[in-house]
C-alpha positions as CSV (number, residue, x, y, z in Angstrom):
1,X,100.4,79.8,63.2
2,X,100.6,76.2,62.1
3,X,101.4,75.5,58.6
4,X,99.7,73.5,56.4
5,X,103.1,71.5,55.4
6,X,106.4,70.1,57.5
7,X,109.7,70.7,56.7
8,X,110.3,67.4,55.3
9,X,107.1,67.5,53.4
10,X,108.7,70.9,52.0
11,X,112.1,69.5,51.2
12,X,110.3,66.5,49.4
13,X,108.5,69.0,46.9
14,X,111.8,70.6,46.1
15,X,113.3,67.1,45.4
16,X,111.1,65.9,43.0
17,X,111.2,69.0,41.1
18,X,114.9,69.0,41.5
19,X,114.1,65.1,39.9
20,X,112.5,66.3,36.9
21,X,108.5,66.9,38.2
22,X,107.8,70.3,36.2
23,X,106.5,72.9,38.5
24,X,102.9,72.5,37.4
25,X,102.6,69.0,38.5
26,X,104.1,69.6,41.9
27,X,101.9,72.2,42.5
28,X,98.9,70.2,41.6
29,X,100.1,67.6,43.2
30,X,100.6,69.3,46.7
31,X,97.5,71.7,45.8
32,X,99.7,74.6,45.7
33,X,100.2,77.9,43.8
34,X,103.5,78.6,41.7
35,X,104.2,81.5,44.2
36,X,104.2,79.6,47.0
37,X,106.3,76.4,45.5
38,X,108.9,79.3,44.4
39,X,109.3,80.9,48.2
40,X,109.6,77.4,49.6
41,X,112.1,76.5,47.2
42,X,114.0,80.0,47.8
43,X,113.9,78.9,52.0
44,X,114.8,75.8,51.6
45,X,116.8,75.2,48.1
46,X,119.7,73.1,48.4
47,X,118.8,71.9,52.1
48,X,118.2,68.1,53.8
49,X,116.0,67.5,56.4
50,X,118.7,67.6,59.3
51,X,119.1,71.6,57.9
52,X,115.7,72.2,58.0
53,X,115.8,71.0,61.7
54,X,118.3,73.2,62.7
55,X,117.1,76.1,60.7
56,X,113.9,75.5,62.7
57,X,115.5,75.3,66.2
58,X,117.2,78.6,65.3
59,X,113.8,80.0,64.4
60,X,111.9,78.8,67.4
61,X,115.0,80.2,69.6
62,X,115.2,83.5,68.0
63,X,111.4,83.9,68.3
64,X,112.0,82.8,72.2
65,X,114.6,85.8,72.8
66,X,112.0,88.4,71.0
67,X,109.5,87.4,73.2
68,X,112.0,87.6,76.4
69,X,113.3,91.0,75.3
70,X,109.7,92.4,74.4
71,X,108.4,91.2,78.3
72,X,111.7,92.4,80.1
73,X,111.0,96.0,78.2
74,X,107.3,95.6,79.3
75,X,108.6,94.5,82.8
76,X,110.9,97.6,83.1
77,X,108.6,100.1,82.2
78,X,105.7,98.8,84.7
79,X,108.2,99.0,87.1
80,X,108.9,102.9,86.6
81,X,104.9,103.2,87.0
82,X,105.4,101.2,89.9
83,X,107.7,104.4,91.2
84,X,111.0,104.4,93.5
85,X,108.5,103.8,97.2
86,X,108.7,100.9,98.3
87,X,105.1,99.1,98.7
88,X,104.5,98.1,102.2
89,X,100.6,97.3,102.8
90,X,98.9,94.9,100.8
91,X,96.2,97.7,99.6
92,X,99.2,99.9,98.1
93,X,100.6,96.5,96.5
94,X,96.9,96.4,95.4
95,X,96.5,99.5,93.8
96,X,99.9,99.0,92.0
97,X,99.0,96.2,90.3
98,X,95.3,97.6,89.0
99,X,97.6,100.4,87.9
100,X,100.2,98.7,86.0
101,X,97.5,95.8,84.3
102,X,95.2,99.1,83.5
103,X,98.1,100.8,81.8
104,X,100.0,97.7,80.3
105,X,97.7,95.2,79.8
106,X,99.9,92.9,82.0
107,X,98.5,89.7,83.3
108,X,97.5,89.4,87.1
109,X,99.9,86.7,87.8
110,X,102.8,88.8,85.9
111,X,101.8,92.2,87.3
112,X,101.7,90.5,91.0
113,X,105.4,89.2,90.5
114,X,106.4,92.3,89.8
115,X,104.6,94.2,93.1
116,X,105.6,90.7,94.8
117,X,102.4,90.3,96.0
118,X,100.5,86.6,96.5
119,X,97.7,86.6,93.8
120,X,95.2,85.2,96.4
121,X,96.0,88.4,98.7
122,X,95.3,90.4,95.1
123,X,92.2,88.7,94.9
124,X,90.9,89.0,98.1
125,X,87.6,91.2,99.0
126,X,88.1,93.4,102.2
127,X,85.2,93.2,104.0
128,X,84.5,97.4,104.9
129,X,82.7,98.5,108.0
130,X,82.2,95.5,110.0
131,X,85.0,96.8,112.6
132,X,82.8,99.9,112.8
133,X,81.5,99.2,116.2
134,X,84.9,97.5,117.4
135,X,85.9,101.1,116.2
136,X,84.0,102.9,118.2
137,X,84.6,101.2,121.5
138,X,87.9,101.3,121.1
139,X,87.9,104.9,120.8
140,X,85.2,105.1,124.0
141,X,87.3,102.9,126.2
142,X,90.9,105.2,125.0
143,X,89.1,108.3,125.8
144,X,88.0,107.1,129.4
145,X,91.7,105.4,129.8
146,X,93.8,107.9,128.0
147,X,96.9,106.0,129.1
148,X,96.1,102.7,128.3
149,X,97.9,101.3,126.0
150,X,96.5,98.6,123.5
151,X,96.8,95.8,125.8
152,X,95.1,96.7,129.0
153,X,92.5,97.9,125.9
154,X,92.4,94.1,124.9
155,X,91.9,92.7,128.4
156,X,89.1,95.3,128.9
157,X,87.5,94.8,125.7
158,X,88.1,90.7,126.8
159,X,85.6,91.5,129.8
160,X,83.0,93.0,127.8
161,X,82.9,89.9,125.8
162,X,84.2,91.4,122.4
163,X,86.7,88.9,121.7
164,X,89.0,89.9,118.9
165,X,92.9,88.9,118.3
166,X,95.4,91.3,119.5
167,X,97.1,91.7,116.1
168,X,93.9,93.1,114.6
169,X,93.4,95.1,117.6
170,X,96.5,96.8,117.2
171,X,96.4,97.6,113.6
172,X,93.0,99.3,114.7
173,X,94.4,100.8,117.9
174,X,97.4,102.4,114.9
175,X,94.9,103.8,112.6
176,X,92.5,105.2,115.0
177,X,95.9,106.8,116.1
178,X,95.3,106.3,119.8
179,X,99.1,105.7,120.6
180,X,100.1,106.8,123.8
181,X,102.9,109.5,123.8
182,X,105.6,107.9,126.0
183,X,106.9,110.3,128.5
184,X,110.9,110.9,128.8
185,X,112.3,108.1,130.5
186,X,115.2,108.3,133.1
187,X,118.6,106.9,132.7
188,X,118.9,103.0,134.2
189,X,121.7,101.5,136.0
190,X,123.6,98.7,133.6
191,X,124.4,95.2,135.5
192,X,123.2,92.6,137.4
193,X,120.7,92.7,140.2
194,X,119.4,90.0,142.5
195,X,115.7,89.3,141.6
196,X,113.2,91.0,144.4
197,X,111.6,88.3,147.0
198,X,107.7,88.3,146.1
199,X,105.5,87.6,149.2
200,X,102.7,84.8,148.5
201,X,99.8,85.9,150.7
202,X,98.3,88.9,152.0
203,X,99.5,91.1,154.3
204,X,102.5,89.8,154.3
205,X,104.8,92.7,153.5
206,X,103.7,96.5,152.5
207,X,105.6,99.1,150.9
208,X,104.8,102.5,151.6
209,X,106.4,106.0,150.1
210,X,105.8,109.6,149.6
211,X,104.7,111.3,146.6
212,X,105.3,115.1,145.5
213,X,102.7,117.4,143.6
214,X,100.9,120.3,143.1
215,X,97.9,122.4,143.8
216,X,96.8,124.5,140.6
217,X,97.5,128.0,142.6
218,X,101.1,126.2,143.4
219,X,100.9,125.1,146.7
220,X,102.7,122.0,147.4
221,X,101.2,118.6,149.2
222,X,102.4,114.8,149.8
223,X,100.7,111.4,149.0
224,X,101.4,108.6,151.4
225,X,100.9,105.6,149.2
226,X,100.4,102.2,150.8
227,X,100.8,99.4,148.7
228,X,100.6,95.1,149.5
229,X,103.4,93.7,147.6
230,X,101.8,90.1,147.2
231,X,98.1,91.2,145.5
232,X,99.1,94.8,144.6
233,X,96.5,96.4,146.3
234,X,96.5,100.1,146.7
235,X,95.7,100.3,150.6
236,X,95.9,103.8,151.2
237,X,96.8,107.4,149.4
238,X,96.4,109.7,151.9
239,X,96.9,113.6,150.7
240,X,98.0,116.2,153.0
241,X,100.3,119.4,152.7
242,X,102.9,117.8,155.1
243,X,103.1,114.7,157.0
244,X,104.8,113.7,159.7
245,X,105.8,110.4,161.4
246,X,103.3,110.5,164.4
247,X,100.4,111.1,161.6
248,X,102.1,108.3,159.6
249,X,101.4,105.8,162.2
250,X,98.5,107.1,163.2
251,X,97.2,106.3,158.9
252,X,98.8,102.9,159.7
253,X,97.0,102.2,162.7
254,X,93.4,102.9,161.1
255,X,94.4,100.5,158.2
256,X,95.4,97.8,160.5
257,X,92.1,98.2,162.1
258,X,90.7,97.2,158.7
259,X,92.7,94.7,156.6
260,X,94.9,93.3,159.7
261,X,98.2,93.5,160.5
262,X,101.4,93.5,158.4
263,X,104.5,91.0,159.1
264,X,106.9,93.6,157.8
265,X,106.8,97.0,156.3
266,X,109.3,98.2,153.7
267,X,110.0,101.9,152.9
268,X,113.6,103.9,152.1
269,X,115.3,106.4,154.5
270,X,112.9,109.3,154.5
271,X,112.6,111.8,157.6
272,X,109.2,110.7,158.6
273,X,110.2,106.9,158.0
274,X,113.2,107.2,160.6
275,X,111.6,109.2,163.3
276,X,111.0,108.2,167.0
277,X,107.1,107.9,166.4
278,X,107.6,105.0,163.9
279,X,110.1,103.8,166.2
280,X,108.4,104.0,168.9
281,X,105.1,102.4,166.8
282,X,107.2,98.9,165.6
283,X,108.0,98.3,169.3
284,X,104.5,98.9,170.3
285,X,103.4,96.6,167.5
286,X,105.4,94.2,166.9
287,X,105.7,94.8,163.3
288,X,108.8,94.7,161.6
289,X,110.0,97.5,159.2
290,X,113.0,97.1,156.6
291,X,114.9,100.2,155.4
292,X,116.1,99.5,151.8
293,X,119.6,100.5,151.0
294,X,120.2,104.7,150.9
295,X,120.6,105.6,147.0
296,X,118.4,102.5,146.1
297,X,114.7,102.9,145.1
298,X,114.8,99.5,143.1
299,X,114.9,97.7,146.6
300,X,111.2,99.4,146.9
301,X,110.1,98.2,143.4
302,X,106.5,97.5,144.4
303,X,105.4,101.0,145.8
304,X,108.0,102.7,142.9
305,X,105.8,101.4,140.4
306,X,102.5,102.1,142.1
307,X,103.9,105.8,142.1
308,X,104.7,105.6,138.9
309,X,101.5,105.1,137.8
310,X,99.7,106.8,139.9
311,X,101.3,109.6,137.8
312,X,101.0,109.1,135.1
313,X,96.9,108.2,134.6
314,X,96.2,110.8,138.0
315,X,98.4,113.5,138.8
316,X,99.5,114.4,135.3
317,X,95.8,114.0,133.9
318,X,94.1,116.4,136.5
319,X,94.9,120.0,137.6
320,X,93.4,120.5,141.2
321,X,91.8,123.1,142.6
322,X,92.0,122.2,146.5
323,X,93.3,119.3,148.9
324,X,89.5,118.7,149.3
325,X,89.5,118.0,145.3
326,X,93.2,116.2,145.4
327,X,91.6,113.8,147.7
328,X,88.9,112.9,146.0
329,X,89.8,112.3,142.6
330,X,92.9,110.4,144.1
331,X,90.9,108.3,146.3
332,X,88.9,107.5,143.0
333,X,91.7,107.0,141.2
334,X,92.7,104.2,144.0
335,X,89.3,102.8,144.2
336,X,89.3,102.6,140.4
337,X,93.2,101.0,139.9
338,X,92.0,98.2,143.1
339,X,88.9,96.9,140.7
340,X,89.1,97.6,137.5
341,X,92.5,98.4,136.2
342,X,93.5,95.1,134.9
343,X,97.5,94.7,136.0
344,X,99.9,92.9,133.6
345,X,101.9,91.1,136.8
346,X,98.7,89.9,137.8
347,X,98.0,88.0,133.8
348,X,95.6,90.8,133.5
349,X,93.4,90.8,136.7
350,X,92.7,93.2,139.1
351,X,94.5,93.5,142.6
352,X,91.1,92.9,144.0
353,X,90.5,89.7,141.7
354,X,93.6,88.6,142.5
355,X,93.0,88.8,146.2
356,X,89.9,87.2,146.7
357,X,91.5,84.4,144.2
358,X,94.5,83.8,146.9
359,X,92.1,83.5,149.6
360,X,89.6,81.1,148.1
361,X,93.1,79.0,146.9
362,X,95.3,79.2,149.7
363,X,94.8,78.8,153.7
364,X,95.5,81.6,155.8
365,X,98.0,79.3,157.8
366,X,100.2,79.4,155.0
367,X,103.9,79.9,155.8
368,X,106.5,82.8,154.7
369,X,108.4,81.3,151.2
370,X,111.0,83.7,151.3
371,X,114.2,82.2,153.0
372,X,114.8,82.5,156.7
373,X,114.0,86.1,156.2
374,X,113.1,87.4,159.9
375,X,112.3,91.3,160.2
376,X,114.4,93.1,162.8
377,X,114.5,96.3,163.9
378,X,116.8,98.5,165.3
379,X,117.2,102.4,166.5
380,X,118.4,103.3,163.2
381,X,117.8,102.4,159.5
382,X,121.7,102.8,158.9
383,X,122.6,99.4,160.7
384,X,124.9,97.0,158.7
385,X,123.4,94.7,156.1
386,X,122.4,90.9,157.7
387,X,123.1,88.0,156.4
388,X,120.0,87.8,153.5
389,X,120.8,91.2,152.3
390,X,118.4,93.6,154.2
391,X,119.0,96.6,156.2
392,X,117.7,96.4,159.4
């Protein structure tokens, strides 16, 4: 509170009394009462005005530390309300600070320091129910795709036309709890690996390989999976109980018939992949066909990953019945991952986008951009490495 009088004004009063002024004339003079001459004069009897100063500074810092003392108790005790959990969403940081201004009367700005939280985030209005229908499709599209993860979501949502950031999608994608459960991964190989040769056109090189499962009454049966390594096209799943290496060919031969011929065929060291018929069938053809390494499934990387796949949104999501029903839910499954399954490698397209893309970009004329790579073949898929690294 101000007062009416200075310090020096003060100190004057005292010294004309102190002068001979009788009490009566000061206080007239100043328009004050006898009580109040008397308490200044017991403050400030005997003082100058460079006391007065000082006893002043001393005042105003004494009244400084109070203040500091009474906010720091204040301070520590909205802190225990705050608890011992630490605040990590800006709606729990907002709730803490209500809380603590309700029960303190703290300011916003001092009750924000303490939660650490930005008084324009305190003060902003969340806007409730307008991801509603965002919501909802994103729980329609995760039930259809139950192994889609939040970015193939994004890209399909993309294609609808929804067009939403990713960040947001995925805080939605965590609260709708649609995470995928990952499934136990192997153990991988530590060190350095050359990089895998990627074909730049059609047709250029396949990869084909066998996959394992079961019927529902526990009868085994075998997946031929065909794959174009350039536009990641699944060309073929072909489901049988066995297969041999005459039949093999005889699935290849009816694809060729379709798409065209292949300049070179990649598969590992399987029974079916080594026998006479297939021999016999690259001789009659023409075609080449590389063995990859023995032990070494990462030289097949293109088909590896189709099968990996394959499992993991087919085979471990149905339970069939028959071969009749194996092959058709596969075969939709195929048809299904060809045009709509957007792939990652491909920047989010589709192996069937991607394809017609290559033609409508690239003549057919175009040469092989993989070294002097030249397929050979010989009797047996043992022979010694050449001189670019395959196994002939």
């Amino acid at each position: 509170m101000k007062r009416r009088f200075s310090d020096e004004q003060i100190i004057g009063m005292i010294k004309e009394y102190e002068a001979g002024a009788r009490t009566q004339e000061v206080c007239r003079k100043y328009g004050i009462s006898d009580a109040t001459f008397y308490k200044y004069k017991a403050k400030f009897g005997g003082m100058n005005v460079s006391d007065a100063k000082k006893l002043r500074a001393l005042e105003d810092e004494n009244n400084r530390l109070k203040r500091m003392l009474a906010e720091a108790m204040l301070d520590n005790a909205a802190l225990k309300d705050l608890g011992d959990k630490k605040l990590l969403t800006p709606d729990a940081k907002r709730r803490a600070v209500r809380d603590v201004m309700d029960r303190h009367g703290l300011s916003e700005r001092r009750a924000c320091q303490l939660a650490d939280l930005h008084r324009s985030v305190f003060q902003y209005e969340k806007r409730n129910g307008c991801d509603e229908a965002l919501r909802r499709r994103l729980r329609e599209l995760a039930n259809e795709r139950r192994r889609f993860g939040y970015r193939r979501l994004h890209i399909l949502l993309q294609r609808e036309g929804v067009e939403v950031n990713h960040k947001k999608l995925f805080r939605l994608y965590r609260e709708e709890r649609l995470t995928v459960r990952k499934r136990g991964g192997r153990k991988r190989a530590l060190g350095t690996r050359r990089p895998i040769l990627v074909p730049d056109r059609a047709n250029q090189r396949w990869s084909l390989d066998f996959v394992s499962d079961a019927l529902s009454d526990g009868q085994r049966f075998r997946v031929l999976c065909i794959v174009d390594d350039c536009t990641r096209e699944a060309l073929a799943t072909v489901v049988d109980r066995s297969m041999s290496g005459r039949r093999m060919t005889r699935e290849l031969d009816d694809l060729i018939r379709r798409r065209g011929e292949p300049d070179l065929i990649v598969s590992d060291n399987g029974t079916e992949m080594t026998s006479h018929a297939v021999l016999r069938w690259c001789q009659d053809t023409g075609v080449g066909w590389h063995y990859i390494a023995p032990g070494k499934p990462m030289q097949n990387a293109f088909v590896e990953s189709f099968n990996g796949r394959l499992r993991d949104e087919c085979l471990n999501e149905n339970l069939f019945g028959n071969l009749a029903e194996a092959r058709r839910i596969i075969e939709t499954w195929r048809i299904d991952y060809n045009i709509n399954r957007p792939h990652t490698s491909l920047n989010g397209q589709t192996p069937t986008e991607f394809a017609q893309r290559l033609r409508s970009t690239r003549p057919a004329s175009l040469e092989l951009r993989i070294g002097s790579v030249q397929p050979v073949l010989t009797a047996t898929p043992q022979a010694e490495r050449n001189r670019n690294g395959f196994y002939t």
